[in-house]
C-alpha positions in Angstrom: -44.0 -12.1 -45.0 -41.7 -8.8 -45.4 -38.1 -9.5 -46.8 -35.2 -8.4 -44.9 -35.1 -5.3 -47.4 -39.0 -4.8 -46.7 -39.0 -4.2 -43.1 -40.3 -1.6 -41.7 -38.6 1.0 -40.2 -40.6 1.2 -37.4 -39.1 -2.3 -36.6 -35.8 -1.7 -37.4 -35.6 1.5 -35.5 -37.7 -0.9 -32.1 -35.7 -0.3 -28.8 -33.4 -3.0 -27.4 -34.9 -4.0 -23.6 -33.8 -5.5 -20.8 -34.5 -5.4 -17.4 -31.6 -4.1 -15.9 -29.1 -2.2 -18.0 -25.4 -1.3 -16.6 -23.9 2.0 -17.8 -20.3 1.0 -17.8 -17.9 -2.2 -17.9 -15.0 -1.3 -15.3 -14.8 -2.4 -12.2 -18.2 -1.7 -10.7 -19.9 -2.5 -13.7 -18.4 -6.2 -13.9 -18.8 -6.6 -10.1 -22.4 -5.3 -10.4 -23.4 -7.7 -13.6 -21.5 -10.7 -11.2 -23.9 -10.4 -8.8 -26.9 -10.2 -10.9 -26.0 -13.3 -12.5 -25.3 -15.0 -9.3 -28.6 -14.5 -8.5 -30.0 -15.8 -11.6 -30.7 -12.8 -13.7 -30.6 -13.4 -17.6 -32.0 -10.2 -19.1 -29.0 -8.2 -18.4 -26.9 -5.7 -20.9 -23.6 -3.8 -20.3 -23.3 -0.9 -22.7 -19.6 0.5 -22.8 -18.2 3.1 -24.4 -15.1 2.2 -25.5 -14.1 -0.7 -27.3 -12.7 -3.0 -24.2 -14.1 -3.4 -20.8 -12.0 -2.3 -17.4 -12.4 1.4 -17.4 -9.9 2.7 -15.7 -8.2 -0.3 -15.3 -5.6 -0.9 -18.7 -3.2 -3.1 -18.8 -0.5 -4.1 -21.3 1.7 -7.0 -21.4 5.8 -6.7 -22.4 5.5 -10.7 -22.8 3.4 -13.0 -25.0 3.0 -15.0 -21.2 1.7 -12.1 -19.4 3.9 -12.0 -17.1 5.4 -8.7 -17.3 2.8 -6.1 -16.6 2.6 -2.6 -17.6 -0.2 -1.2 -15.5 -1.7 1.7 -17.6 -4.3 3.2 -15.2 -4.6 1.3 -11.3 -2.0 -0.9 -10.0 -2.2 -1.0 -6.6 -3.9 -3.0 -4.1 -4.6 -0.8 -1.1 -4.4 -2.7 1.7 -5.2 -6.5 2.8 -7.2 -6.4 5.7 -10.9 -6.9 4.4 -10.0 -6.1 0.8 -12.6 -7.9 -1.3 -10.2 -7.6 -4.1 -7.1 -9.0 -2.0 -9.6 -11.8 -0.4 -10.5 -12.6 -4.4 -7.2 -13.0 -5.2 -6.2 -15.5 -2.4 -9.5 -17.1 -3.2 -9.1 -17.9 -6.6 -5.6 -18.0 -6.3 -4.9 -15.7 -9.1 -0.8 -16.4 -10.2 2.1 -15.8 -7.8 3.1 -12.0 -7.0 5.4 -10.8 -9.6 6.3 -7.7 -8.1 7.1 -6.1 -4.7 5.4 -4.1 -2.0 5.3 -0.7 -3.6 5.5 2.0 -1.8 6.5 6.2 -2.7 9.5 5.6 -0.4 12.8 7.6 -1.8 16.4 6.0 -3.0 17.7 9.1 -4.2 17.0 12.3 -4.0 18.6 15.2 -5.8 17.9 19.4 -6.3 17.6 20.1 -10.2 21.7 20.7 -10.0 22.4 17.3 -8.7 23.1 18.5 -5.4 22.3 15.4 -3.4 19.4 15.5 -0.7 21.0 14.2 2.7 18.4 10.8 3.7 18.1 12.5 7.2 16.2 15.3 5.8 13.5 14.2 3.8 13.0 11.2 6.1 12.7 14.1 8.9 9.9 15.7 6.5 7.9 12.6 5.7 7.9 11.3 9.7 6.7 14.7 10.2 4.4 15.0 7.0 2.7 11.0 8.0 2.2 12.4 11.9 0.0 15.2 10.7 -1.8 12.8 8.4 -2.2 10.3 11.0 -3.6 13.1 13.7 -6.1 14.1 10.6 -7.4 10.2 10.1 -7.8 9.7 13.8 -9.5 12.9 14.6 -11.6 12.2 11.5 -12.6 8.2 13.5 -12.8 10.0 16.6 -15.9 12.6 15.4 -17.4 9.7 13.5 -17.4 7.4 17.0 -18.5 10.5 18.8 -21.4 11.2 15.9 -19.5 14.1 14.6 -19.7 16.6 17.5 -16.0 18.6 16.6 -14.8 20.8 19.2 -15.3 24.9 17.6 -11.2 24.5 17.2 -11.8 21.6 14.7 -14.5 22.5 13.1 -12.6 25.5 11.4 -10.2 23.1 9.4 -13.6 21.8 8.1 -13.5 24.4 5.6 -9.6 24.7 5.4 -7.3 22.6 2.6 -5.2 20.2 3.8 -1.9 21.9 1.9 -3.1 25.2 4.7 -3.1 23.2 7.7 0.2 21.6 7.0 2.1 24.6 6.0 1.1 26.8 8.9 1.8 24.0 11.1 5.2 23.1 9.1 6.1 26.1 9.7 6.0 26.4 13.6 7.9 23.1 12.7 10.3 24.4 11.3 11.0 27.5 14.2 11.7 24.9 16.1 13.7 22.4 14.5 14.6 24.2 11.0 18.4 24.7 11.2 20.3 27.5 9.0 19.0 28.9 6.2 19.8 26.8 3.6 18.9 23.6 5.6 15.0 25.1 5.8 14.7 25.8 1.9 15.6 22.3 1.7 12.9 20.9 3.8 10.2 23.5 2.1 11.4 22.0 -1.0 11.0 18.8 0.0 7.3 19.5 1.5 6.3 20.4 -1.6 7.6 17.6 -3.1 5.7 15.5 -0.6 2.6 17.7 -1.4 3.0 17.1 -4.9 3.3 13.1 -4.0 0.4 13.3 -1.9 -1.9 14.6 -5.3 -0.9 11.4 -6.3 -2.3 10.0 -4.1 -5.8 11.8 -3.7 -6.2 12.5 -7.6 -6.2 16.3 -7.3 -4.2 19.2 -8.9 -3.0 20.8 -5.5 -3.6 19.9 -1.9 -5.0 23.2 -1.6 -7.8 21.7 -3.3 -8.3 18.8 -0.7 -10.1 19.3 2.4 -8.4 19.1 5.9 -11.0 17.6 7.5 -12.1 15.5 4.9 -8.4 13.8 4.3 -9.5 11.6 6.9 -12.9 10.1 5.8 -10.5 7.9 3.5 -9.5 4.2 5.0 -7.5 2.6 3.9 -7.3 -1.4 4.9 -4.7 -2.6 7.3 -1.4 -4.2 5.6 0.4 -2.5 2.5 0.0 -1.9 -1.0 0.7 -4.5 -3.3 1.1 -5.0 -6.9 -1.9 -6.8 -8.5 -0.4 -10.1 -9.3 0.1 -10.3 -13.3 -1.4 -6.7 -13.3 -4.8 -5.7 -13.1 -6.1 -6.4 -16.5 -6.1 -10.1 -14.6 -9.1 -9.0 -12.1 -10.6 -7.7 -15.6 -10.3 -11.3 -17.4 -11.3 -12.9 -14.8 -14.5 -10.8 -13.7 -15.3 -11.0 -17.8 -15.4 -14.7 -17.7 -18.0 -14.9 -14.6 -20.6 -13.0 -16.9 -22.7 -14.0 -20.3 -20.4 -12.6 -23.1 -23.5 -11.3 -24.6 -24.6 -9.1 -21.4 -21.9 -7.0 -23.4 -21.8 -4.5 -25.8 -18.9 -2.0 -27.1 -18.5 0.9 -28.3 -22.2 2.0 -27.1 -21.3 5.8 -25.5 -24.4 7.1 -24.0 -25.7 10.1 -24.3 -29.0 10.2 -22.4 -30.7 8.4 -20.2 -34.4 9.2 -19.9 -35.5 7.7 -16.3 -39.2 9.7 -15.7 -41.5 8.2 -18.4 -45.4 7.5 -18.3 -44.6 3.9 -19.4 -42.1 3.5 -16.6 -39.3 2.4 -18.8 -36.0 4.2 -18.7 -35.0 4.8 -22.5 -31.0 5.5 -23.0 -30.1 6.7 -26.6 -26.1 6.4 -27.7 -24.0 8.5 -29.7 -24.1 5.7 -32.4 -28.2 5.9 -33.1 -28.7 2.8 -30.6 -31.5 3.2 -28.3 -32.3 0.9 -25.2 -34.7 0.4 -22.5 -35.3 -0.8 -19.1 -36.9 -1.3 -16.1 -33.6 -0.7 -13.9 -30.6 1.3 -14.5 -27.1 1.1 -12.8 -24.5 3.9 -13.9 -20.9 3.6 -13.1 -20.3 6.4 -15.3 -17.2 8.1 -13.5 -17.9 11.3 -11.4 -15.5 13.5 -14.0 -18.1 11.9 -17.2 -21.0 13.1 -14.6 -19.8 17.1 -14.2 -19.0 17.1 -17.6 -21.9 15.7 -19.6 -24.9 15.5 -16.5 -27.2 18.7 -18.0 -27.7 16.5 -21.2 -26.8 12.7 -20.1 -30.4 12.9 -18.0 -34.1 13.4 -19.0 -35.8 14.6 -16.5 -32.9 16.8 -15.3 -31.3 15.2 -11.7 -32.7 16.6 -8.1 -31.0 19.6 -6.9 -29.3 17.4 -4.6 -27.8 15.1 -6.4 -26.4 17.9 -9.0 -25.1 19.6 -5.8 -22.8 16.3 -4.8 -21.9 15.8 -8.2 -21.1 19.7 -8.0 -19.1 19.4 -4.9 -17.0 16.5 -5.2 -14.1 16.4 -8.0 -11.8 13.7 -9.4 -8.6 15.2 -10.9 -5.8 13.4 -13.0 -3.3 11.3 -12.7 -1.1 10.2 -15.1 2.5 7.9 -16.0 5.5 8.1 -18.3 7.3 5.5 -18.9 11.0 5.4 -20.2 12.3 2.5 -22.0 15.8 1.7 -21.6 18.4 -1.0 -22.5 19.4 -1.3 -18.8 18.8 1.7 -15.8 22.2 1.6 -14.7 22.7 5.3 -14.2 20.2 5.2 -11.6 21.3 4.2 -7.6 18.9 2.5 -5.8 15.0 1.4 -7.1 13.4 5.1 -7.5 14.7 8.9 -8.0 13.1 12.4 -6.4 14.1 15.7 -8.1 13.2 18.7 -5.7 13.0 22.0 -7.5 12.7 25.7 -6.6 8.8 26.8 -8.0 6.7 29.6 -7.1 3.1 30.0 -7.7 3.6 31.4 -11.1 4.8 28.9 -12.8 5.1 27.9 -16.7 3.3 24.7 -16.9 4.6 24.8 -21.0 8.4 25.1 -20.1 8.2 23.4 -16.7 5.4 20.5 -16.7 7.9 18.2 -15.8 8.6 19.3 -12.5 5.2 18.3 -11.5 7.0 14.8 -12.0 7.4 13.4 -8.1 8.9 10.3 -8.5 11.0 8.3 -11.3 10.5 4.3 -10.4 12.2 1.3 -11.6 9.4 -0.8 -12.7 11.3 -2.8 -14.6 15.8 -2.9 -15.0 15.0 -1.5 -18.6 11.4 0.7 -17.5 11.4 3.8 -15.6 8.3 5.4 -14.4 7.6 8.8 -13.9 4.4 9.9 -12.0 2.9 13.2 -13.1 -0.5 15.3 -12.0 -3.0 17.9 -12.4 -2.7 20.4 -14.4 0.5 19.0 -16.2 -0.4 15.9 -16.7 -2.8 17.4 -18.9 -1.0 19.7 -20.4 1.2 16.5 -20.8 -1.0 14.4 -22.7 -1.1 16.8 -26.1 2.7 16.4 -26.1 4.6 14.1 -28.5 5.9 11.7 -27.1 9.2 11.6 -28.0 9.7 15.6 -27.1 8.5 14.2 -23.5 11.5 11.9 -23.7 14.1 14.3 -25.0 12.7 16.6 -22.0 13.6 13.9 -19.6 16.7 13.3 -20.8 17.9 16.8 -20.0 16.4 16.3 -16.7 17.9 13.6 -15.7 21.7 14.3 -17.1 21.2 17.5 -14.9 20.2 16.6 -11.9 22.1 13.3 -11.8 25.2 14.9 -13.3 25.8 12.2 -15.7 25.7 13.4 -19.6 25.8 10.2 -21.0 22.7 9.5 -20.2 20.6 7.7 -22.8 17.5 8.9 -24.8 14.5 5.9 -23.8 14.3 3.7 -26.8 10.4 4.5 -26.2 8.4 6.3 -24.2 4.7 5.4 -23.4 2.7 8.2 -21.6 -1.3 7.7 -20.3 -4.1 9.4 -21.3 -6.5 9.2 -18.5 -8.3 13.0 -19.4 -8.1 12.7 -23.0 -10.3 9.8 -22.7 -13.9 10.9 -22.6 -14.8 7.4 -21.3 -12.9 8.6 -18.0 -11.6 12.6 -17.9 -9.4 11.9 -15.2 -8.1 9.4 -12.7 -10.3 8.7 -9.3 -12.4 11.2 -6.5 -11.1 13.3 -3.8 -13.0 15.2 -1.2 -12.8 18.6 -1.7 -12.9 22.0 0.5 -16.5 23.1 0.8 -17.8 19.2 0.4 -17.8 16.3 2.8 -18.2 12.7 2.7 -21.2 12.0 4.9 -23.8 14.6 2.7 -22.4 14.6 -1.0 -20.7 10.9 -1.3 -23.8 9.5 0.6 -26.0 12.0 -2.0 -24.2 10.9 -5.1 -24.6 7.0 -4.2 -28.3 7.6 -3.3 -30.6 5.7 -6.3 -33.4 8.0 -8.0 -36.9 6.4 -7.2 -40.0 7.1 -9.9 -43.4 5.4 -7.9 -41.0 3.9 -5.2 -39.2 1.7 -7.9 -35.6 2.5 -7.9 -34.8 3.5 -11.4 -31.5 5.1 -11.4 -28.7 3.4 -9.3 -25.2 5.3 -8.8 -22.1 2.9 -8.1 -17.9 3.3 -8.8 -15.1 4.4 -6.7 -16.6 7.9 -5.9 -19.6 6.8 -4.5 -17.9 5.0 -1.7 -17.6 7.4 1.4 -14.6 5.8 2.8 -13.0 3.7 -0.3 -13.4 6.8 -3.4 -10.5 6.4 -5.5 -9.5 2.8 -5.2 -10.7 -0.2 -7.2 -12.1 -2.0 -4.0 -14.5 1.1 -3.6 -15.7 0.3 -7.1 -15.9 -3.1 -6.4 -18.1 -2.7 -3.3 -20.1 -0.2 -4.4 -21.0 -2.4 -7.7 -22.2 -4.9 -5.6 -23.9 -3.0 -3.4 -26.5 -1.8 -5.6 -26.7 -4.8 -7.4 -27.2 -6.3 -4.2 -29.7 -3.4 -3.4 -31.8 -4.0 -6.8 -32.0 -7.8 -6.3 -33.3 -7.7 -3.0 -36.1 -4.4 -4.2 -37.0 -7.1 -7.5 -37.3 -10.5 -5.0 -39.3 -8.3 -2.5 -41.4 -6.7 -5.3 -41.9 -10.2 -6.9 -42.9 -11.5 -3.5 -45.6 -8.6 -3.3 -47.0 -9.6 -6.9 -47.1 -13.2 -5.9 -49.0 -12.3 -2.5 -51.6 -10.1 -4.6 -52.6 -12.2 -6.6 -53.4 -14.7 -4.3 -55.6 -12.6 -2.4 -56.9 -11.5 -5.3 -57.6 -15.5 -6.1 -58.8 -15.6 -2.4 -61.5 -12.5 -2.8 -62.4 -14.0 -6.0 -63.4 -17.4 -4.8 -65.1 -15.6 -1.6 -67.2 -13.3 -3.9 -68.2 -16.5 -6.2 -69.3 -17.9 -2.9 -71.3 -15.2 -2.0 -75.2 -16.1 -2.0 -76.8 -14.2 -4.7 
């Protein structure tokens, strides 16, 4: 027998299989391995890239009880009507709410020069803003009732951004209803501060990136959105404890996954000299991960159409600051908008911050500021005490208050730094639509009619993309999907070979 010092390479060098791997421990890959155990599968593995599972999902604690939540990444609960996620937490009864409804709704809002915003005006623009988004959403049911036969009219804004639309139509808007001048550069202004809101939403750059049309393929449940109760590193923990600890392994960044092999084994190889094999294969690697690395993350390369969705679709970023304080007491009311006067050319280096479309109170000593696209990148190279000293000026302008503090610290995200995510969640963009490329990009890769690749996460679901329900769902889905192919197949295996028993037995039978 070989020592430990005497085996062969060959041996130490052997593959690691199971029969079902999961690329990816967020969301979709915890829901995904939760329903494989459920349904009694043990050869299961979970290889993540970074060093903790959740993904997207980060959450740090201000308490040693947990019961102050700093949400890194998602926070929200979007909607309670059929909301696995909600219907989980009643379920299980996860602790009491700790926070409020949360909503983008305005205290104050101010111009740059601490001119205050009258409420009438930019509840006038947001009334008008939610009509136009509400006419989108329904006319969006109406051609999926009607089995999408738009009228010619419609079918233009098809291939028109939503931040188009709505300006032209603002505009006749504001002919009408404007006022004097000074009253319509307000209202402008504050339209593009509600444009800049609503990439926070979608997870874009600009709405001139979004699609019209395609703004209304996104649902969202009935009821409103809601703080995850003790933050959502609790759906995490508590997904984490339903699985085998040693399903999972850290720290295991893939680099290529080979799915089209003679033996029929998929073989994945990671950045740390790993390798790995299997029979099945579910990636939850984020769509951003996908346009960045797809060329050489897959051996054979991928179909033409399933390069196309990944192609056509985008995810963008989203990032927070948040300002530390003793006490927010120079700030009325439980959130702050600063409008500003920007053109098209501007400086992201000197002027990042006015991407910045809301200051929250999370906490009476924590003050959130929510940042996108472009900037936010350009914010996360900063140090983080420059972004605080920036802020300070900002706010002692345009509240008119010089006193104002310095944060005692400031925490800022990383969300496209990280190459475990580059970026924040999907949107729909011009030129793509949910129905072809979502459908396309959730669509599993078949080698002899096995399903060998299967795509899940929050950009795969054609009506949920870019919440943490969509991942949910779409992580038990294909699990759900692979099971019932495995049973089936089983079933087959168990039929052949008794009618291979059967034929047997006849031939024996058989007079000579």
């Amino acid at each position: 027998m070989l020592s430990d010092d005497q085996t062969p390479n060959s041996l130490i060098n052997r593959p690691v299989f199971r029969q079902v791997i999961i690329i990816g421990a967020g969301t979709a890959g915890l829901s995904a391995a939760y329903q494989l155990k459920k349904s009694g599968f043990k050869n299961v593995l979970i290889l993540e890239g970074q060093d903790r599972v959740g993904g997207r999902i980060l959450t740090n604690y201000l308490d040693d009880s947990f019961s102050k939540p700093l949400d890194m990444g998602a926070c929200w609960i979007h909607g309670l009507e059929n909301n696995p996620v909600y219907e989980l937490v009643q379920r299980e009864q996860f602790p009491s709410h700790t926070g409020t409804i949360l909503t983008y709704d305005i205290g104050m809002c101010v111009d740059e020069n601490g001119n205050e915003i009258p409420n009438s005006l930019h509840v006038e623009v947001d009334q008008f803003f939610e009509s136009l988004a509400q006419d989108i959403r329904d006319l969006f049911q109406l051609d999926s009732i009607n089995n999408n036969q738009t009228s010619l009219v419609d079918k233009r804004l098809i291939s028109e951004s939503f931040q188009k639309v709505f300006s032209e139509k603002f505009q006749k808007f504001l002919n009408l209803n404007g006022g004097d001048g000074e009253t319509r550069r307000l209202k402008l202004k504050l339209l593009q501060r509600r444009f800049d809101q609503e990439t926070g939403e979608c997870g874009c750059n600009s709405m001139d990136q979004v699609s019209h049309y395609e703004f209304g393929s996104y649902q969202r449940p009935k009821g409103p959105d809601l703080e995850f109760p003790c933050g959502y590193g609790s759906l995490i923990r508590y997904l984490r404890s339903l699985i085998p600890e040693n399903w999972l392994c850290f720290e295991k960044f893939v680099e290529n996954i080979s799915w089209y092999n003679n033996d029929q084994r998929i073989k994945i190889e990671c950045a740390t000299g790993e390798r790995y094999e299997c029979d099945h294969c579910i990636v939850t690697i984020p769509l951003a991960c996908l346009k960045w690395n797809y060329k050489s993350l897959f051996t054979p390369a991928l179909p033409a159409w399933k390069t196309e969705a990944i192609h056509k679709l985008d995810m963008g970023t989203v990032d927070k600051i948040y300002l530390f304080y003793d006490n927010l007491d120079f700030i009325k009311g439980d959130s702050l908008a600063i409008i500003y006067d920007k053109d098209d050319n501007i400086d992201i280096k000197k002027e990042w911050y006015k991407k910045i479309f809301l200051f929250m109170k999370v906490y009476d000593n924590v003050l959130l500021g929510w940042i996108t696209g472009d900037e936010a990148i350009y914010c996360e190279d900063l140090d983080e005490t420059y972004i605080g000293d920036v802020l300070t000026n900002v706010l002692r302008k345009s509240l008119k208050n010089s006193s104002i503090p310095k944060p005692n610290k400031v925490i800022r995200t990383q969300w496209f730094s990280n190459p475990c995510s580059r970026g924040s969640y999907s949107y729909v963009p011009v030129g793509a639509t949910s129905k072809q490329h979502i459908k396309d990009l959730s669509r599993p890769l078949y080698v002899n009619n096995v399903p060998k690749l299967l795509f899940a996460g929050e950009a795969t679901h054609k009506n949920y993309y870019s919440t943490v329900h969509g991942a949910y769902i779409t992580g038990q889905q294909q699990a759900e999907n692979l099971i019932k192919f495995i049973k089936n197949d089983e079933k087959l295996a168990r039929q052949s070979a008794k009618d291979m028993l059967t034929k047997v037995i006849f031939d024996i039978s058989e007079p000579p």
